[in-house]
C-alpha positions, 0 to 999 in steps of 0.5 A, a space after each residue: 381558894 381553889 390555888 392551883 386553879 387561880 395560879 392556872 388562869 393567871 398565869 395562862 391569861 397573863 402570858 397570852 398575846 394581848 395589847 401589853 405584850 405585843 406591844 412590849 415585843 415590838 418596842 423591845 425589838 424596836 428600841 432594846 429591852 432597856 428603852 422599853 423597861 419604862 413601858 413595862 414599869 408602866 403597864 405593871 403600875 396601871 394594871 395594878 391599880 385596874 387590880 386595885 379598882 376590880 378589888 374595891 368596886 367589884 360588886 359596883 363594877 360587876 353590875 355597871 360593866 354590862 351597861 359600858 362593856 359596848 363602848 369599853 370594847 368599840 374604843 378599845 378595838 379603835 385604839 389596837 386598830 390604831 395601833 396595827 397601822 402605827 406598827 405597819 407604817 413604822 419605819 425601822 430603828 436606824 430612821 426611827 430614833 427619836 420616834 419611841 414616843 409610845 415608850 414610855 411609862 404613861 403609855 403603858 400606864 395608860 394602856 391598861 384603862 382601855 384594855 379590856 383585856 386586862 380590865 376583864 381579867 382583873 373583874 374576873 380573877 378578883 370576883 371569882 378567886 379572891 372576894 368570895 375568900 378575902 375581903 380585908 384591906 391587907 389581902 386585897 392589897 396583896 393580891 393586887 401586887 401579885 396579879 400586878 407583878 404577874 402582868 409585869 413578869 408577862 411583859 417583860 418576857 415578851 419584851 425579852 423574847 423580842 430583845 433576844 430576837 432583835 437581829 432576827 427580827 431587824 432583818 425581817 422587821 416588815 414582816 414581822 411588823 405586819 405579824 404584830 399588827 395582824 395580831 393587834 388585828 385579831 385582837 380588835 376582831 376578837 374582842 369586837 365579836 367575842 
């Protein structure tokens, strides 16, 4: 296995802006980093098993993605447009309180089976770094822990980025919700063409 190179597509499509970590800066901006520690867990734990699913049914996924990748990619961009309108209409944390219902660790769980984002990194790191060196139960296990953890530490340094930041971010939060929705924006465009 070529490690430098995998450790290298890890961590850069990891750490790259996409629905988990943007999503976990505002919340994290929004609510504190401790009301968002849920959302994180969340996303760990449904990007594990997306790591899980890729690990075992890389093969079947590989030949029947390119028959739901268009519906896949269309809900997804539904989905993140969703979410760009939720965040510009949010309101801000004083009148906000109770309204963190997206917070939480099934929301995040749940983010990950309709984030091509990550579906697509998870068929590509197994298909292309782990399966053609490791195949035995063991090795895909703990390859999906680690391209799991990695997807956990990316979150939740977004999420710190946005906790550090909050007063900042508290007295330009209109602008700063209309940045991370434009992002989410992107991201729906992004993959809608990309």
């Amino acid at each position: 296995m070529p490690l430098v190179t995998f450790l290298l597509y890890v961590f850069v499509t990891s750490f790259t802006p996409g629905p988990n970590n943007i999503m976990a800066m505002l919340f994290a901006n929004k609510y504190g980093f401790k009301r968002t520690l849920k959302f994180c867990l969340g996303v760990g734990a449904g990007f594990f098993v997306i790591m899980l699913l890729s690990s075992y049914f890389n093969l079947l996924l590989k030949n029947f993605i390119p028959k739901i990748e268009f519906i896949m990619t269309v809900l997804a961009a539904i989905y993140m447009l969703y979410l760009a309108t939720k965040i510009i209409k949010s309101k801000n944390k004083s009148e906000d309180e109770d309204g963190d219902k997206n917070n939480r660790f099934l929301s995040g769980m749940l983010l990950q089976f309709i984030n091509p984002k990550g579906i697509l990194y998870g068929i590509t790191a197994v298909s292309t770094f782990i399966i053609p060196y490791h195949t035995s139960n063991a090795s895909l296990l703990f390859f999906s822990l680690f391209l799991a953890f990695i997807g956990f530490l990316s979150t939740m340094s977004w999420s710190v980025f946005g906790s550090l930041f909050q007063k900042f971010l508290t007295k330009y939060s209109s602008q700063f919700n209309i940045v991370m929705a434009l992002l989410l924006v992107y991201s729906a465009i992004s993959i809608l063409v990309g």
